[in-house]
C-alpha positions in Angstrom: -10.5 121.8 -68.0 -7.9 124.5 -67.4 -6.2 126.3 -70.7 -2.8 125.4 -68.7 -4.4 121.8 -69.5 -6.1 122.4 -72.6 -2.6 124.4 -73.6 -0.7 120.9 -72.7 -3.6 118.6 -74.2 -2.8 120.2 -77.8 1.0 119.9 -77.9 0.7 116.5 -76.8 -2.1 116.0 -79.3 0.1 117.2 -81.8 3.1 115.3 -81.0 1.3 112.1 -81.3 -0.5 112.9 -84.0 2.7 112.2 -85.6 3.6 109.3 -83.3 0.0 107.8 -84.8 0.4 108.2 -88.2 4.3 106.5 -88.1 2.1 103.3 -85.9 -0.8 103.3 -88.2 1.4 102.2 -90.9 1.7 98.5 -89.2 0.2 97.6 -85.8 2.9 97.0 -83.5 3.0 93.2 -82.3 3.5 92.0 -78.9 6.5 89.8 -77.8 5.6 86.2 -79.2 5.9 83.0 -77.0 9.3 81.5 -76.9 10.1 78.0 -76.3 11.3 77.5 -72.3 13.8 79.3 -71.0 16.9 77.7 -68.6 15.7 76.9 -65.1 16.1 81.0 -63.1 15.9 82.9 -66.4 14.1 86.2 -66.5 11.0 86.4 -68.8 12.3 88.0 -72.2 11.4 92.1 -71.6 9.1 93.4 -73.7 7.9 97.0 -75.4 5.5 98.8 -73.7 2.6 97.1 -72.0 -0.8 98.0 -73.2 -3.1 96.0 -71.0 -7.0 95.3 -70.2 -8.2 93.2 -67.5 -11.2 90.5 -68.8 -12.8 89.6 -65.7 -14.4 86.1 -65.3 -18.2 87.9 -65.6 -17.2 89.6 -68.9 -15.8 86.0 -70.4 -19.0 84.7 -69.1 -21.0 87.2 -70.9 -19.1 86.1 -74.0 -19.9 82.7 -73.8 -23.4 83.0 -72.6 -25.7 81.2 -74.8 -23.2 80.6 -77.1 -21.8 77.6 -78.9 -18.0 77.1 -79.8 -18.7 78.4 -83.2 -20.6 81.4 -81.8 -18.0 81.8 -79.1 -15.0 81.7 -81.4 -16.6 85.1 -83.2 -17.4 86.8 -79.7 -13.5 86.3 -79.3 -12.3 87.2 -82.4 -14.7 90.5 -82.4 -12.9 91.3 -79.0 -9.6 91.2 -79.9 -9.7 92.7 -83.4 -11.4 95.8 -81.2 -8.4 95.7 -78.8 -5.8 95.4 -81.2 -7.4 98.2 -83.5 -7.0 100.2 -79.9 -3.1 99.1 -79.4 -3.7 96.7 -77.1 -1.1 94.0 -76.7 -1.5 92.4 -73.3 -5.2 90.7 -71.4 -4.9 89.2 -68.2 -7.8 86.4 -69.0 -9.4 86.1 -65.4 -9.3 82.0 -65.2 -10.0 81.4 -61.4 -12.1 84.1 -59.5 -13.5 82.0 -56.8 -11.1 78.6 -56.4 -13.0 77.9 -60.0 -11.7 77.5 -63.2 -12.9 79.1 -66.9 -10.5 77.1 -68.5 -10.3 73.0 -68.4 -9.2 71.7 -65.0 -8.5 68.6 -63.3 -7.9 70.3 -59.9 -10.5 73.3 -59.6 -15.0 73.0 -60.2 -16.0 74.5 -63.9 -16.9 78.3 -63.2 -21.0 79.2 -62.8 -19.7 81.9 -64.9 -19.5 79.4 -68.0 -23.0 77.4 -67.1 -23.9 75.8 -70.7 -20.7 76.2 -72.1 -18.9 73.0 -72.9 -15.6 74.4 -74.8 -12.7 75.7 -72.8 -12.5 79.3 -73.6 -9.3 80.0 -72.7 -8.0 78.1 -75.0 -9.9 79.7 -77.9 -9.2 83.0 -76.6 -5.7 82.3 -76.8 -5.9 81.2 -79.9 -7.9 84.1 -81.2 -5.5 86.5 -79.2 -2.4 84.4 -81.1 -4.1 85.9 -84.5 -3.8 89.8 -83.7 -0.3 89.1 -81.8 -1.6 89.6 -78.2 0.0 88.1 -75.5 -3.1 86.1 -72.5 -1.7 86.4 -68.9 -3.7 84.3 -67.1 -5.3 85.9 -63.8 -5.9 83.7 -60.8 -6.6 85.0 -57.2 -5.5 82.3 -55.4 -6.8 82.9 -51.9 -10.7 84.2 -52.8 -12.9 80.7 -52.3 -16.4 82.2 -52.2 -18.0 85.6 -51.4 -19.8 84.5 -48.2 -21.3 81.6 -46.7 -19.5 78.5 -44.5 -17.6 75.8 -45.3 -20.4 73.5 -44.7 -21.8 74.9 -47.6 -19.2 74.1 -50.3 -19.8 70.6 -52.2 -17.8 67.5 -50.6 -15.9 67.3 -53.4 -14.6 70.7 -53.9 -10.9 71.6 -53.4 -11.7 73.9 -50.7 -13.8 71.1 -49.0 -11.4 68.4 -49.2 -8.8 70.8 -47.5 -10.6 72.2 -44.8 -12.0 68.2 -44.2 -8.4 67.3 -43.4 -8.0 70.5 -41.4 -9.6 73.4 -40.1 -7.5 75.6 -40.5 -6.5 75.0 -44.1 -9.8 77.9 -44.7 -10.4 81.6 -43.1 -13.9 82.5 -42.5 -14.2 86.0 -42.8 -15.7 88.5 -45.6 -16.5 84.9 -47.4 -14.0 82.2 -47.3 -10.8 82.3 -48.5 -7.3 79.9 -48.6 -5.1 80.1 -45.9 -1.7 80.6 -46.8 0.0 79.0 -43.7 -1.3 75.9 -44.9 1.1 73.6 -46.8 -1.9 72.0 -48.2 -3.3 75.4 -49.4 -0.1 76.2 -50.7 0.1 73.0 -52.6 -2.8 73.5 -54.2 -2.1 77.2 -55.0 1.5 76.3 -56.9 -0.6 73.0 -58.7 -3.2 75.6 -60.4 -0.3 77.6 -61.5 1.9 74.6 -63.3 -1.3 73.3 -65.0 -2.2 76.8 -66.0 1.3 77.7 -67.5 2.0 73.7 -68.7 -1.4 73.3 -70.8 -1.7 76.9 -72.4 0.2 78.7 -74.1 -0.1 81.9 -71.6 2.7 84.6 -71.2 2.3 84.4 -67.5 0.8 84.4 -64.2 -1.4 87.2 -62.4 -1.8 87.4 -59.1 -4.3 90.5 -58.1 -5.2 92.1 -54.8 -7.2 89.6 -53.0 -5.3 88.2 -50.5 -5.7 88.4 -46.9 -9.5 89.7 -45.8 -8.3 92.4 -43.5 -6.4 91.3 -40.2 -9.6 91.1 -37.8 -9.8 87.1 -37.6 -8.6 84.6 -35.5 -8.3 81.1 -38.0 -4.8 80.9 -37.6 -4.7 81.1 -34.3 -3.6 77.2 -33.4 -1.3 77.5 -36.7 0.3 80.9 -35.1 0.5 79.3 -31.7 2.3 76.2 -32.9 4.9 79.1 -34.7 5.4 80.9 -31.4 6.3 77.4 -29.1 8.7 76.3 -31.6 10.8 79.3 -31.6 9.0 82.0 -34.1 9.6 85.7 -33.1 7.3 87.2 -35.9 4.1 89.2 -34.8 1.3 87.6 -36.1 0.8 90.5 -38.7 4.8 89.8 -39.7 4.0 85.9 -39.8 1.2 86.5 -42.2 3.1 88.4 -44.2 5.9 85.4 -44.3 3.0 83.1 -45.2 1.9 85.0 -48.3 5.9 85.9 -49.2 6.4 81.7 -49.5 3.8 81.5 -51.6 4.8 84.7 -54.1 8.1 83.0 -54.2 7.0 79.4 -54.8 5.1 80.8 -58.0 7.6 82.9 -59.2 10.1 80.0 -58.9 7.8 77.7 -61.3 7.0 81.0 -63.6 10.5 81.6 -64.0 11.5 78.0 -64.7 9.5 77.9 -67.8 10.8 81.7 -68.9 6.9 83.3 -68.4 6.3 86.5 -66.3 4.9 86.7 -62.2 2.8 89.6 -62.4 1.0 91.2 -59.5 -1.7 93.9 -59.1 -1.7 95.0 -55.6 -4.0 97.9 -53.8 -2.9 101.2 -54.8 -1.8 102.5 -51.4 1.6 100.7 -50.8 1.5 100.6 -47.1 -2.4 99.7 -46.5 -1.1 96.7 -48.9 1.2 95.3 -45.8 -1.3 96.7 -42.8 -4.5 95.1 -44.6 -3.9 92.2 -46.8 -0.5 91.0 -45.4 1.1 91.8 -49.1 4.7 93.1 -48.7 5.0 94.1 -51.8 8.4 96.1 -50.7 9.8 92.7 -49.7 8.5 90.7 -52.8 10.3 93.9 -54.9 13.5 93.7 -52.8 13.9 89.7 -52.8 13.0 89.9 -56.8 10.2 87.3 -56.2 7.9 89.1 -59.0 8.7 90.3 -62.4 6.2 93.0 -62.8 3.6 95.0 -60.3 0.6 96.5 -61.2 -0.5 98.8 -58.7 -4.2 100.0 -59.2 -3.8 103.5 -59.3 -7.5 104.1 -59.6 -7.5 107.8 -58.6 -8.3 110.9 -60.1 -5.8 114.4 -59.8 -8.4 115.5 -57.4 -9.0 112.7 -54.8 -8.6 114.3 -51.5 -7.2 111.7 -50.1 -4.8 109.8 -52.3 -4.2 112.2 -55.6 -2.8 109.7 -58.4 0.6 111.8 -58.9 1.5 111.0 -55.3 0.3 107.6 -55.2 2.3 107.9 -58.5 5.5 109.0 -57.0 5.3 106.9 -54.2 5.3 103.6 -56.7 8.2 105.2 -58.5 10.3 105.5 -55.4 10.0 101.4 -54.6 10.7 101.1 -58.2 13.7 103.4 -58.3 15.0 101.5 -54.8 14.2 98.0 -55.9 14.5 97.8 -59.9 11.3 96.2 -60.3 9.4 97.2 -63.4 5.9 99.2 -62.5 2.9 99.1 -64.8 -0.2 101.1 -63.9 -3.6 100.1 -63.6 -6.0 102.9 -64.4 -9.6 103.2 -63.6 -11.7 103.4 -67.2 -14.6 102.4 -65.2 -14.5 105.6 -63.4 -15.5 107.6 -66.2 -18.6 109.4 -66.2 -18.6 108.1 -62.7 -19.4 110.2 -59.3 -15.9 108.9 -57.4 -17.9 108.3 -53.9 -14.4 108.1 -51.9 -12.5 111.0 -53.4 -14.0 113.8 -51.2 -13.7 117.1 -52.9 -12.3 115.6 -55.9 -15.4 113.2 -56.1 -16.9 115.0 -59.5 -13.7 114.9 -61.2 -14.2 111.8 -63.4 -18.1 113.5 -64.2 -16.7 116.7 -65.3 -13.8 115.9 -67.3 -12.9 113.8 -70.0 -8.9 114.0 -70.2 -7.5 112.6 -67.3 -6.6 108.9 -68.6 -5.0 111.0 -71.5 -2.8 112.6 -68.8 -1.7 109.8 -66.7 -0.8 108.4 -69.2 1.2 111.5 -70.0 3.0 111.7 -66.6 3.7 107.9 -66.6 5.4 108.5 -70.1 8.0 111.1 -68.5 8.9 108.5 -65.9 11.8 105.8 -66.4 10.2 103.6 -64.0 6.9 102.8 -65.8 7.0 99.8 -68.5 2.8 100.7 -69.3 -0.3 100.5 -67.8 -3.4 98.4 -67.9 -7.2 99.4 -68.0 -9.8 97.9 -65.8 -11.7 96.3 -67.6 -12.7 95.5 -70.8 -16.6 96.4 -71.1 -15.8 99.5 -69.5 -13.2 100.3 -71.7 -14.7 98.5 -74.8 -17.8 96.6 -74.4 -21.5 97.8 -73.4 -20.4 99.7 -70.0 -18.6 102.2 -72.0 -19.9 105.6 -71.1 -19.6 108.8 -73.5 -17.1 110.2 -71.2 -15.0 106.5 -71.2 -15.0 107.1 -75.1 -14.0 110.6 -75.3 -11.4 109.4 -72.4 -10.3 106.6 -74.7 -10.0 108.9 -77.7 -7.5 111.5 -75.7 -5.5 108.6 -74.4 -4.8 107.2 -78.2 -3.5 110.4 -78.7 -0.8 110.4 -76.4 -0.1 106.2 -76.7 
């Protein structure tokens, strides 16, 4: 660390020193649920978004080997630890693989929750309700499996019964995923949504950055033809695009209806967004068709590449020319990490132990930010937490 760095670290130290002291006094509560709002009213806004992601192999090591009983302590323990860190937001990762870790009538139980007969959603939720937290839950809604052939799923999976009626309900490539420019994949998608936000008591829906696998397949093809004879001008690139824009708007449309928040976490680079998964996220800012984005800005000052105050900058830009509220998603499980992709910068997250502390600093001088969320949860609090990850933890209290 520089002293121009170490200069600014103790004024802001200071500063919310004071800031700390005034919180400590009562733990700030996040926004609790409301009853429905008017069909096409915005989600009620709330303070400052403190977020961690809980992924679906974190919840399963939770309830591993663990009753409801045992369970209902493992969630407790977790949220008293992230409300005793500020925390007010998780986005509970319910479908990771066109699964469900939460009780479903459309999607297969999660492997992720083998031996576990509760629904831990719900008791999550519940526990979360105690310490004032708010549970988004967080679907990705194309991902089926990480590899392997249709053939292989069970007849009676969702996927299955899909791609049975039509081939080209499914996209073979990097795994398997959902095609979007199905109307039965699409169907599907919005029903997992409704059942989601109609049987829990969630704040909202999260959509994260798995959506197309690249460009580089041909499984739309007949679908894409079929487009082009009956009139469609779109490049293929521009029609995927459209695809995944319908169904953004289709779940924003039910979200909205029942006064919850759309969230969604794309890739940190806007345009390789577009270019790579088909995500306009421009277009889904511009037409309104999502309440919140969560770009993952997992980069350090130093990446060679993509330094985090210009990928920064760039996200404040489409939020100054759209309106759409930004939060950031930063990168706790970089720290104490060697950042392989970052070029020179690659040593940065080994070598220091501030830099959460000042993105969180530079986000704070911005309008456009409404928070920031950490990915994930054991980095940031469970068994995967580094030294570094806790000194980085304990400079980022300071200025939150």
């Amino acid at each position: 660390m520089n002293r121009k760095t170490a200069a600014l670290l103790a004024v802001l130290a200071l500063c919310a020193a004071v800031l700390c002291n005034a919180l400590c006094m009562g733990r700030e509560a996040a926004p609790t649920e409301s009853a429905p709002a008017p069909t096409g009213s915005a989600p009620a806004e709330q303070t400052e978004m403190r977020a961690v992601w809980l992924t679906y192999a974190e919840i399963g090591e939770l309830a591993s080997g663990r009753d409801e009983a045992a369970f209902r302590e493992q969630a407790a323990a977790a949220v008293a630890k992230l409300a005793d860190c500020r925390i007010n937001t998780v986005f509970f990762h319910v479908r990771a693989f066109s699964d469900a870790l939460y009780t479903s009538a459309l999607f297969p139980r999660s492997q992720a929750l083998a031996g576990a007969a509760y629904d831990p959603l719900a008791l999550f939720i519940e526990a979360a309700s105690a310490e004032q937290i708010a549970v988004h839950a967080w679907v990705n809604p194309l991902r089926v499996a990480s590899s392997g052939t249709p053939g292989d799923l069970p007849p009676d999976h969702p996927a299955a019964r899909l791609w049975a009626e039509s081939p080209d309900a499914l996209i073979v490539s990097r795994g398997l995923w959902y095609n979007p420019a199905d109307d039965g994949v699409r169907a599907l998608i919005l029903d997992g949504v409704c059942e989601l936000l109609d049987g829990y008591g969630v704040a909202g829906v999260h959509f994260d950055d798995y959506f197309y696998p690249g460009q580089d397949f041909d499984d739309d093809a007949a679908q894409f033809a079929a487009y082009r004879t009956a009139g469609g001008a779109l490049s293929r690139a521009e029609w995927r695009a459209a695809n995944l824009t319908a169904l953004v708007a289709s779940v924003h449309e039910e979200t909205r209806r029942r006064g919850k928040t759309f969230s969604v976490s794309p890739a940190g680079n806007i345009e390789r967004c577009l270019a790579e998964g088909g995500a306009d996220v421009r277009a889904w800012a511009q037409q309104g068709i999502v309440d919140l984005l969560i770009p993952q800005l997992y980069y350090g000052f130093e990446n060679e590449t993509t330094p985090f105050s210009a990928a920064r900058r760039a996200w404040e830009e489409l939020g100054r020319d759209t309106g759409v509220p930004l939060v950031c998603g930063l990168a706790v499980y970089k720290c104490g990490a060697l950042d392989k992709y970052a070029g020179s910068g690659a040593r940065e997250w080994l070598e220091n132990s501030d830099i959460l502390a000042r993105q969180a600093a530079e986000l704070r001088a911005s309008e456009q930010w409404r928070g920031f969320a950490l990915f994930s949860y054991d980095w940031a609090f469970g068994e995967k937490t580094s030294d570094i990850a806790k000194k980085e933890l304990k400079n980022l209290a300071f200025v939150i």
